[in-house]
N, CA, C and O atoms as a Maestro MAE file, in Angstrom:
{
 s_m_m2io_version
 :::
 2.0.0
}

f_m_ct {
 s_m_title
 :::
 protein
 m_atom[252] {
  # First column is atom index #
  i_m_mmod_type
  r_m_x_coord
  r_m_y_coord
  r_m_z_coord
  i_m_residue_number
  s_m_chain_name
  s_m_pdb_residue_name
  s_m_pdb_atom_name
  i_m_atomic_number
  :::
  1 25 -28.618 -27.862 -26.050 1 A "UNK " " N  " 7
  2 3 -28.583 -27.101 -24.810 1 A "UNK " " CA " 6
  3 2 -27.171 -27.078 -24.238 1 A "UNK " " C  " 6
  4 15 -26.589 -26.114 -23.742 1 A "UNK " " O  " 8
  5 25 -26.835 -28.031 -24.363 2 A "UNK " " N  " 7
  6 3 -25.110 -28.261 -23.936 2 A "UNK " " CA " 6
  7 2 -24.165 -27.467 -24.729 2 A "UNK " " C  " 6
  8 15 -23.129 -27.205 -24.119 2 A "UNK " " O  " 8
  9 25 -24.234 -27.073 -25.772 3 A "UNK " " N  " 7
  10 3 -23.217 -26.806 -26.774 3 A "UNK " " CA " 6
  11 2 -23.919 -25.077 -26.346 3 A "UNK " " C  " 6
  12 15 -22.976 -24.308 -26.155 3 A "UNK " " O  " 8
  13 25 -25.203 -24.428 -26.184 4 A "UNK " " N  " 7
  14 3 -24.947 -23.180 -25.814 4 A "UNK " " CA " 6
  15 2 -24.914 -22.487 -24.394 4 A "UNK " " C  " 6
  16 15 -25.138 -21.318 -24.079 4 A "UNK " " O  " 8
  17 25 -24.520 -23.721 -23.551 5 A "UNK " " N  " 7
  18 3 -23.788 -23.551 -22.138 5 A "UNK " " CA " 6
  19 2 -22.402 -23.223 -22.536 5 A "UNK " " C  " 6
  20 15 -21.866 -22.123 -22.399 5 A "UNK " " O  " 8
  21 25 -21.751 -24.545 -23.162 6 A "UNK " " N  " 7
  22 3 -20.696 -24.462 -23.466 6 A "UNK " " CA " 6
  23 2 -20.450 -23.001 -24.248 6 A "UNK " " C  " 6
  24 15 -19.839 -22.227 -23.511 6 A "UNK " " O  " 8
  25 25 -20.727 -22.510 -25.373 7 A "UNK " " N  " 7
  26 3 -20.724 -21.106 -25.684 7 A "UNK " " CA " 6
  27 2 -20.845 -20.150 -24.656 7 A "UNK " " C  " 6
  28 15 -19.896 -19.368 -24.595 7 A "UNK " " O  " 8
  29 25 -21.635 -20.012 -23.933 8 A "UNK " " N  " 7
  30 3 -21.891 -19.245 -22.855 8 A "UNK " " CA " 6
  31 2 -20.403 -19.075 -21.606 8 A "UNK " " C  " 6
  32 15 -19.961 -18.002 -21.195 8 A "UNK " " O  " 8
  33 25 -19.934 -20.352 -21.265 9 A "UNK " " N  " 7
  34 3 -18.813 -20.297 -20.372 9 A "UNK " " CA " 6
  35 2 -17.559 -19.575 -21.080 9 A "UNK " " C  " 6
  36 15 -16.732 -18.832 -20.552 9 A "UNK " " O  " 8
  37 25 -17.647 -20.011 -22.461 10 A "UNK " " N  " 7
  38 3 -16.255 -19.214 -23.179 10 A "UNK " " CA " 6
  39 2 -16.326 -18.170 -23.094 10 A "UNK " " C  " 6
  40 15 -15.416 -17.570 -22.521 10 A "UNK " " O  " 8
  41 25 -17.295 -17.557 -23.553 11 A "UNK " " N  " 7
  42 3 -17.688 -16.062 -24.554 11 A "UNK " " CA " 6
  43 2 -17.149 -15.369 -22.521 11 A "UNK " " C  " 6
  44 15 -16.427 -14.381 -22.652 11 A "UNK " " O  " 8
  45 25 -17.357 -15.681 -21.156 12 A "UNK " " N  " 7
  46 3 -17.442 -15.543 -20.281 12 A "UNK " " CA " 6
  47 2 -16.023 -15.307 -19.750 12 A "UNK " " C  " 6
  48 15 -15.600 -14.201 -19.414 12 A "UNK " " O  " 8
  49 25 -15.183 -16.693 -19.696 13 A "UNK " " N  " 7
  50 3 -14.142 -16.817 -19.730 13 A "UNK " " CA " 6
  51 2 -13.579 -15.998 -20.605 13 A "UNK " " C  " 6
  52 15 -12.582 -15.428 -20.161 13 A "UNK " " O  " 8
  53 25 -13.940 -15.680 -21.950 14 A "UNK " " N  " 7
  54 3 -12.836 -14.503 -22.604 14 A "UNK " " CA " 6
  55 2 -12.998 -13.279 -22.122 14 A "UNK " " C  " 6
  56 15 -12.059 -12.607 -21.698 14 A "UNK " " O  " 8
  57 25 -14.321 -12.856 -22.152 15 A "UNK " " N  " 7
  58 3 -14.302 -12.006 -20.898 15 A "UNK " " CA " 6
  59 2 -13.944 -11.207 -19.844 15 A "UNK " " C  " 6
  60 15 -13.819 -9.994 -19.671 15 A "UNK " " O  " 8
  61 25 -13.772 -12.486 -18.991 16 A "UNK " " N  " 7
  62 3 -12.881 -12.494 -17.748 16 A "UNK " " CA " 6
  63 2 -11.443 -12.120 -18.011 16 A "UNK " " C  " 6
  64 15 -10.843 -11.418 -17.197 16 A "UNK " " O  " 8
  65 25 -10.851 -12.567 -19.137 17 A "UNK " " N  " 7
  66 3 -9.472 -12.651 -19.364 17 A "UNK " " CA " 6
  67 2 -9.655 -11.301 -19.957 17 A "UNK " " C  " 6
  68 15 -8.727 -10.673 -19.448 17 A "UNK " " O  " 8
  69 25 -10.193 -10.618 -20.602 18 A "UNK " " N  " 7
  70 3 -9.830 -9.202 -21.508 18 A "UNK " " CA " 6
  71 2 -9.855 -8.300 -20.342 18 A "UNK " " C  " 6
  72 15 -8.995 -7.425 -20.251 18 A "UNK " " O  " 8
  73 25 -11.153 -8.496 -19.063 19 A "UNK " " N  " 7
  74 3 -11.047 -7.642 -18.247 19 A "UNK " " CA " 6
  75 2 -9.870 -7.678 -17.031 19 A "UNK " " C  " 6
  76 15 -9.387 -6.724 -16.422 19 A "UNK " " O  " 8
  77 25 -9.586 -9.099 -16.899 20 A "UNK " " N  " 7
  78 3 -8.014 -9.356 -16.309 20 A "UNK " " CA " 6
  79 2 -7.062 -8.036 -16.637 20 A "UNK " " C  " 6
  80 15 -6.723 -7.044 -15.991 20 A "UNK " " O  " 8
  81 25 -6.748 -8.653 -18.288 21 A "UNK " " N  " 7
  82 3 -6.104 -7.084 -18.469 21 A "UNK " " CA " 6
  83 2 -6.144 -5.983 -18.729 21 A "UNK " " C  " 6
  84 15 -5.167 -5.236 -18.692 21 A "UNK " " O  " 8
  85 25 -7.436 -5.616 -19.089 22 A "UNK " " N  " 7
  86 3 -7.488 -4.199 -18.829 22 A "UNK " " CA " 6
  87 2 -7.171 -3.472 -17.130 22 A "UNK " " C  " 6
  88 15 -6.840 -2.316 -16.865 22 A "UNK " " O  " 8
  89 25 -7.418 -4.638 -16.186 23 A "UNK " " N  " 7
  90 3 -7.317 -3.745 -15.015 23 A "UNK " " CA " 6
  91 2 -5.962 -4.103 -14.523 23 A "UNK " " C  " 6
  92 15 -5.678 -3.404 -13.551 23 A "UNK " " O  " 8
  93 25 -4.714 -5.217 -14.952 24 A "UNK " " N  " 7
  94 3 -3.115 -5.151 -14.817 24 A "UNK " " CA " 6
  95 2 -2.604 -3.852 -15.830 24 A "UNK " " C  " 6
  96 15 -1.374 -3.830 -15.862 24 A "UNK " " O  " 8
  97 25 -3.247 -2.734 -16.687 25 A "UNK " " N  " 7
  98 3 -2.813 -1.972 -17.151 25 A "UNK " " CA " 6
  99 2 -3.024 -0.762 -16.397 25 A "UNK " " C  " 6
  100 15 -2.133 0.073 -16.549 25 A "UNK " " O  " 8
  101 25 -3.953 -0.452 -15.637 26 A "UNK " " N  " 7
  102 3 -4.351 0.331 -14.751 26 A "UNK " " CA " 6
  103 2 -3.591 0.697 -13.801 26 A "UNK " " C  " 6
  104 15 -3.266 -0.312 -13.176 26 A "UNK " " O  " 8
  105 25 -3.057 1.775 -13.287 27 A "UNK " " N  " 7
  106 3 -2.480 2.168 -12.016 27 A "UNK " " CA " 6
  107 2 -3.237 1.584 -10.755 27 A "UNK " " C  " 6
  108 15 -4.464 1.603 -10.651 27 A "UNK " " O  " 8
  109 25 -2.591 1.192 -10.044 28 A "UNK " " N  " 7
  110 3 -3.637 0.783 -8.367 28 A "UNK " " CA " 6
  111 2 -3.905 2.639 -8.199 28 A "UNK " " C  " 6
  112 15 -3.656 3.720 -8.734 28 A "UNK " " O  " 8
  113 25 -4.783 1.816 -6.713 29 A "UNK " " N  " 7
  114 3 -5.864 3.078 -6.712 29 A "UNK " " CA " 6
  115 2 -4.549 4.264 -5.779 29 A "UNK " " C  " 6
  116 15 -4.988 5.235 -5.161 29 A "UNK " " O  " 8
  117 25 -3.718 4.112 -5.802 30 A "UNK " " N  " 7
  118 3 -3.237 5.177 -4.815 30 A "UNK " " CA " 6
  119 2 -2.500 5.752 -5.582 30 A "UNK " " C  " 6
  120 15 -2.202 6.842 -5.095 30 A "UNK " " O  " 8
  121 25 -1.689 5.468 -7.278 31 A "UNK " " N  " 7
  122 3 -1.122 6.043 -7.975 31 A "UNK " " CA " 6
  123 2 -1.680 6.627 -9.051 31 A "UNK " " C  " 6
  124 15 -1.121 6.790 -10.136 31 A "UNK " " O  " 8
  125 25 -2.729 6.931 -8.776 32 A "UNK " " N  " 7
  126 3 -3.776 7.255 -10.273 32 A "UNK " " CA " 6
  127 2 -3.192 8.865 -10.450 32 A "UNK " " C  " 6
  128 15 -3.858 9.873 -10.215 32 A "UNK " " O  " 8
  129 25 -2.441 8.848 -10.702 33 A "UNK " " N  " 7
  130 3 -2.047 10.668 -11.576 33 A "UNK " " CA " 6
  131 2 -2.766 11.308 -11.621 33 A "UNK " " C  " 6
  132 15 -3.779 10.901 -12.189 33 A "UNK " " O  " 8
  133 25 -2.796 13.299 -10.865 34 A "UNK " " N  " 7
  134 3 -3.490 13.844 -10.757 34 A "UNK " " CA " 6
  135 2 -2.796 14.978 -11.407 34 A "UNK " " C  " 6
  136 15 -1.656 15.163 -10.981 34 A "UNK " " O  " 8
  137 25 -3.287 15.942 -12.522 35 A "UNK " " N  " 7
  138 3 -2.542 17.161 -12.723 35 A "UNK " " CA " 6
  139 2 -2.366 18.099 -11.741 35 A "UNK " " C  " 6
  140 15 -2.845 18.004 -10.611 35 A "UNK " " O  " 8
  141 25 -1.385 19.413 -12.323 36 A "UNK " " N  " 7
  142 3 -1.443 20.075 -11.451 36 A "UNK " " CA " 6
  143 2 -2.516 20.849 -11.797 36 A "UNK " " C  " 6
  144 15 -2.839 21.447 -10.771 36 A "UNK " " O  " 8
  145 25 -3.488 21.261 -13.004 37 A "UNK " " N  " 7
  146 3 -4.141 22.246 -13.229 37 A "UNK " " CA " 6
  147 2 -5.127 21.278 -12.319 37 A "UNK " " C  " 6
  148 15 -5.435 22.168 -11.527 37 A "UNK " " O  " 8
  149 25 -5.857 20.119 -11.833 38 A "UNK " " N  " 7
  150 3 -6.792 20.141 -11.089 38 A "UNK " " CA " 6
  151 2 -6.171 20.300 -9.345 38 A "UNK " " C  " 6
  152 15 -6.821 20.403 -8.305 38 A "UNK " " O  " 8
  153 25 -4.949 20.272 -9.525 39 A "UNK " " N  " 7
  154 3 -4.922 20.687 -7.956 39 A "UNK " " CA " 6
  155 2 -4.792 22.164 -7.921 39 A "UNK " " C  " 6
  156 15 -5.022 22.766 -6.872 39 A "UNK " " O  " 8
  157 25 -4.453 22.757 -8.951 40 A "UNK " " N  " 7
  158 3 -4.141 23.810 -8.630 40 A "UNK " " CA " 6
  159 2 -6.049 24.959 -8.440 40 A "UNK " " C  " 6
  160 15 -6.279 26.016 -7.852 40 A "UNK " " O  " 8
  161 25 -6.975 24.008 -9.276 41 A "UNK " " N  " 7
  162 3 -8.158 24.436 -9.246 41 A "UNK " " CA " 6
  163 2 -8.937 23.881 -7.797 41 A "UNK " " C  " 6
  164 15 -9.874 24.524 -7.324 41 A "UNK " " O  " 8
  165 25 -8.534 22.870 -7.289 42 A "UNK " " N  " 7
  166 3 -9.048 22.531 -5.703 42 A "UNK " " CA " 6
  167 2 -8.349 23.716 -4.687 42 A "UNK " " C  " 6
  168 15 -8.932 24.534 -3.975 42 A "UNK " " O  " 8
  169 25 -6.947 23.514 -4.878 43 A "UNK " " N  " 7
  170 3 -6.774 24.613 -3.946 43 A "UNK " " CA " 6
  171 2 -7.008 26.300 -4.012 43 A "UNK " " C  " 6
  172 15 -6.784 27.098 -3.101 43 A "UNK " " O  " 8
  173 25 -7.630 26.647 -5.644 44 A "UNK " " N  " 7
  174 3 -7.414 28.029 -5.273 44 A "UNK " " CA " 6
  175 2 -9.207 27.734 -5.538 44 A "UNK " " C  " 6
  176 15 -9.675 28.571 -6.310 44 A "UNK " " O  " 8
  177 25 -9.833 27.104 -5.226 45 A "UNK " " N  " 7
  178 3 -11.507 27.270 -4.917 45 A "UNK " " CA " 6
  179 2 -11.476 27.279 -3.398 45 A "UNK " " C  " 6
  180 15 -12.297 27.958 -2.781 45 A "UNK " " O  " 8
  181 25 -10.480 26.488 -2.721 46 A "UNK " " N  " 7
  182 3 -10.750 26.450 -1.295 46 A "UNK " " CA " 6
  183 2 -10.671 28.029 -0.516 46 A "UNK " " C  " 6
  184 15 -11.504 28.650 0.144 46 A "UNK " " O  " 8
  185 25 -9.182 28.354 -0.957 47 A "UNK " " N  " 7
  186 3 -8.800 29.763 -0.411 47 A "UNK " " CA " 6
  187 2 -9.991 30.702 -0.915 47 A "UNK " " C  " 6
  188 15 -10.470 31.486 -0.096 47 A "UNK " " O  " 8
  189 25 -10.528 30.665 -2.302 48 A "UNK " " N  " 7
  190 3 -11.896 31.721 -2.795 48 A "UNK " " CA " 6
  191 2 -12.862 31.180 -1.376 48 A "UNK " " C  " 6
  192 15 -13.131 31.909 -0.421 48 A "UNK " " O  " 8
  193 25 -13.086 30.413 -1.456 49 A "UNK " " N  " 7
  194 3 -14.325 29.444 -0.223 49 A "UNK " " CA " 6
  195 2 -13.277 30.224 1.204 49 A "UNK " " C  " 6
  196 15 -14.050 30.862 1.920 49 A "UNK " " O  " 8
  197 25 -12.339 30.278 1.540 50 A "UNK " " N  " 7
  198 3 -11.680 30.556 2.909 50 A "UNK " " CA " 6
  199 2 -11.747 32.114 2.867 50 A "UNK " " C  " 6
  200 15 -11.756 32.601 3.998 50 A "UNK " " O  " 8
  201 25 -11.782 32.751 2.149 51 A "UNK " " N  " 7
  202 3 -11.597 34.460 1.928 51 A "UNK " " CA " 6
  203 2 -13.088 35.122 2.179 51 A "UNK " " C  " 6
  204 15 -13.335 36.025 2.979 51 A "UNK " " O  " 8
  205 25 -14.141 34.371 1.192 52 A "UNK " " N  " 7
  206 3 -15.306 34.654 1.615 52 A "UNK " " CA " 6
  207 2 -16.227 34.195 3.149 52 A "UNK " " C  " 6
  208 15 -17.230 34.628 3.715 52 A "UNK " " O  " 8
  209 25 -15.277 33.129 3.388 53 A "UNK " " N  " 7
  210 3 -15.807 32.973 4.901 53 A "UNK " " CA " 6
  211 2 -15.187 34.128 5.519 53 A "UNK " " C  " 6
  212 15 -16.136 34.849 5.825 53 A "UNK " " O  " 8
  213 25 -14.318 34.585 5.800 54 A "UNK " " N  " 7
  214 3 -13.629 35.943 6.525 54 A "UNK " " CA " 6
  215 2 -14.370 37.140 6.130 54 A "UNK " " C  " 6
  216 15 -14.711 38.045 6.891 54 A "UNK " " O  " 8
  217 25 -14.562 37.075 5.030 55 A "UNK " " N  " 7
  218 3 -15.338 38.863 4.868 55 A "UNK " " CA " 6
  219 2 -16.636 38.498 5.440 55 A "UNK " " C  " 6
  220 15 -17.113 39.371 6.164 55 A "UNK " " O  " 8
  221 25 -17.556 37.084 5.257 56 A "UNK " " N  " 7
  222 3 -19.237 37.291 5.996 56 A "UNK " " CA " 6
  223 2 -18.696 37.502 7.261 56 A "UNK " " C  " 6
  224 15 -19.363 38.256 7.970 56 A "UNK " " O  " 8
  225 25 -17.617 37.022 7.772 57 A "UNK " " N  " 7
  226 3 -17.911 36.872 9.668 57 A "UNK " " CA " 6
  227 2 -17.164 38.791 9.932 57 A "UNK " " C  " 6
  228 15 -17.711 39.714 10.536 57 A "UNK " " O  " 8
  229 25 -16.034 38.790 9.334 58 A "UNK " " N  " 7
  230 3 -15.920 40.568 9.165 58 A "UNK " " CA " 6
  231 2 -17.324 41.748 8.990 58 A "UNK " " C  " 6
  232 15 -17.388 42.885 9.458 58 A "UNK " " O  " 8
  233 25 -18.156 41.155 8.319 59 A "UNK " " N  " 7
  234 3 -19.021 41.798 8.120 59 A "UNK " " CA " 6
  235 2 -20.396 41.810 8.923 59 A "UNK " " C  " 6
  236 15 -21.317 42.627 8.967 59 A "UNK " " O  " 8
  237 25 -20.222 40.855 9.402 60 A "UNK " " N  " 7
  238 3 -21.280 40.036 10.005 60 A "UNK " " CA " 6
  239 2 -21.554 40.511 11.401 60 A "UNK " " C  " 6
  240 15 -22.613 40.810 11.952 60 A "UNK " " O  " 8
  241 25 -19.787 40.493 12.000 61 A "UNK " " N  " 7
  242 3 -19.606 41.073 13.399 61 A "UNK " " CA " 6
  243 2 -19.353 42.758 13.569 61 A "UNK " " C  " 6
  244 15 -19.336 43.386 14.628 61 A "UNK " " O  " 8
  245 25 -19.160 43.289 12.175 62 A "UNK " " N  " 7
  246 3 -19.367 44.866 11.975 62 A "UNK " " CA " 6
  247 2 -17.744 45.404 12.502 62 A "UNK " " C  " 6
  248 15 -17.501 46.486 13.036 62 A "UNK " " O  " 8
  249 25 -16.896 44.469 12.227 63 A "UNK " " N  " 7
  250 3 -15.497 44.579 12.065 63 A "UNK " " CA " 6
  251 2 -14.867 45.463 10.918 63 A "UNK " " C  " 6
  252 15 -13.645 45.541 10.800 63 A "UNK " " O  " 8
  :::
 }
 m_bond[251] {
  # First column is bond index #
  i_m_from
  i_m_to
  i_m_order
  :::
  1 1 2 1
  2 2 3 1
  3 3 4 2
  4 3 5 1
  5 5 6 1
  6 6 7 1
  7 7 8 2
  8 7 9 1
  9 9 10 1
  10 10 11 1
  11 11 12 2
  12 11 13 1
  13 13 14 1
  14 14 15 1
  15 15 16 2
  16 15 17 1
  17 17 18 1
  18 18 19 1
  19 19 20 2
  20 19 21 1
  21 21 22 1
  22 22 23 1
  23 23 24 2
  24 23 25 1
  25 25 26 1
  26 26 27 1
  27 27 28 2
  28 27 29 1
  29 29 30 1
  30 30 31 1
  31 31 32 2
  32 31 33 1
  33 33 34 1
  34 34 35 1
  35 35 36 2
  36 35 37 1
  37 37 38 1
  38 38 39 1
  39 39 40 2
  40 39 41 1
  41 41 42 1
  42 42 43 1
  43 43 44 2
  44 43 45 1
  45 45 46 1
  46 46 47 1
  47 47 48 2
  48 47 49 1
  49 49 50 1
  50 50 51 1
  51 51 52 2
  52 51 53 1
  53 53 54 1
  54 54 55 1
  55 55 56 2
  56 55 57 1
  57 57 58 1
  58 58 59 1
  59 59 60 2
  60 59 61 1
  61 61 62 1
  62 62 63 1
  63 63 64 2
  64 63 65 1
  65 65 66 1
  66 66 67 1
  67 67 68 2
  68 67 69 1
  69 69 70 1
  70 70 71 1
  71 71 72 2
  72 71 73 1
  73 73 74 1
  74 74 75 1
  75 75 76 2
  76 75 77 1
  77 77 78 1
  78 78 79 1
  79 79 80 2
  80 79 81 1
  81 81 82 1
  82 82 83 1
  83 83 84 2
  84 83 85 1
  85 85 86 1
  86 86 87 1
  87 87 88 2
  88 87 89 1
  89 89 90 1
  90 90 91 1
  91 91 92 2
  92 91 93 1
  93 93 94 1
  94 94 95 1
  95 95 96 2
  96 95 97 1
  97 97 98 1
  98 98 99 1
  99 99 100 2
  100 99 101 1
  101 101 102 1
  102 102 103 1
  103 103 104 2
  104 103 105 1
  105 105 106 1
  106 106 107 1
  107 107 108 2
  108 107 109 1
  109 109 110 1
  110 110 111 1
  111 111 112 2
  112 111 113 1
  113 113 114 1
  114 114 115 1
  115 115 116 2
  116 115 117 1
  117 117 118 1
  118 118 119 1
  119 119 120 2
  120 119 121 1
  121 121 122 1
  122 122 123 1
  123 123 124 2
  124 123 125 1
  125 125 126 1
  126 126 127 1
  127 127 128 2
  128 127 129 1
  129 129 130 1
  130 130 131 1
  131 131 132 2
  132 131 133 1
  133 133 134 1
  134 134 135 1
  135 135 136 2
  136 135 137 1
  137 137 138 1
  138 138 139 1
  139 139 140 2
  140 139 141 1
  141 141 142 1
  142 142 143 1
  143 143 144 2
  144 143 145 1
  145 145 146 1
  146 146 147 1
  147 147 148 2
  148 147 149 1
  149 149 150 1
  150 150 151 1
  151 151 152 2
  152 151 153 1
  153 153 154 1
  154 154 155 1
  155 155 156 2
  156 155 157 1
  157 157 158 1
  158 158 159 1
  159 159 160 2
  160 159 161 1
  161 161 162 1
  162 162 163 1
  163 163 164 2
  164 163 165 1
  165 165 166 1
  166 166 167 1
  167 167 168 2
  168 167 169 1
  169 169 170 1
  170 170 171 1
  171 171 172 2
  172 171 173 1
  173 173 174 1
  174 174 175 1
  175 175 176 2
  176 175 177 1
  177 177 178 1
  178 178 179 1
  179 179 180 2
  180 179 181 1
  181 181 182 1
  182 182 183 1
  183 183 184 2
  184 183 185 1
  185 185 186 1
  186 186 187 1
  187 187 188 2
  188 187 189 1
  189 189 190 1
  190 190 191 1
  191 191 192 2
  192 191 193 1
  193 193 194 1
  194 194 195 1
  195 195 196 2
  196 195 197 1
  197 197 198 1
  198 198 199 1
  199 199 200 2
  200 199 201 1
  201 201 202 1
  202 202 203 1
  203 203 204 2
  204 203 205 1
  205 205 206 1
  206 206 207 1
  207 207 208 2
  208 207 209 1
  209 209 210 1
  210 210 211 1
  211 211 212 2
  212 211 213 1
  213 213 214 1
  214 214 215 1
  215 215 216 2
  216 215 217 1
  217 217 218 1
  218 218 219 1
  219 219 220 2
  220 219 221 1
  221 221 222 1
  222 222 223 1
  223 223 224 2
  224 223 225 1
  225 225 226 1
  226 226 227 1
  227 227 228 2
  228 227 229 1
  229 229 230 1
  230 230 231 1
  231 231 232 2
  232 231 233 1
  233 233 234 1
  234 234 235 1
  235 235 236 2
  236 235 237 1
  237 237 238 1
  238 238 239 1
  239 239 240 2
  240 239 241 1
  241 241 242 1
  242 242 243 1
  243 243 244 2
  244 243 245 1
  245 245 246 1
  246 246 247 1
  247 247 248 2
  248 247 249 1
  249 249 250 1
  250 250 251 1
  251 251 252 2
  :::
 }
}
């Protein structure tokens, strides 16, 4: 019983240590790189979303 505790804490501990570094390879959360093709797809969905709000209320108010 002792010897597959003992297994158990390593296999745990290595673990711990592989996921250590996988996340010191990681950018922190405020530098995570964003392209421009997805900004450039947020901002030209917003203006499609901002253009069609103007023509319902144009249309809406019989402008």
């Amino acid at each position: 019983m002792e010897d597959e505790l003992e297994l158990f804490i390593r296999e745990r501990k290595a673990r711990v240590a592989q996921d250590r570094a996988s996340l010191e390879q990681d950018p922190p959360y405020m530098e995570i790189q964003v392209s421009w093709r997805q900004i450039n797809f947020v901002l030209s969905s917003a203006i499609k979303g901002y253009r069609y709000c103007i023509f319902y209320t144009v249309k809406h108010l019989g402008l």
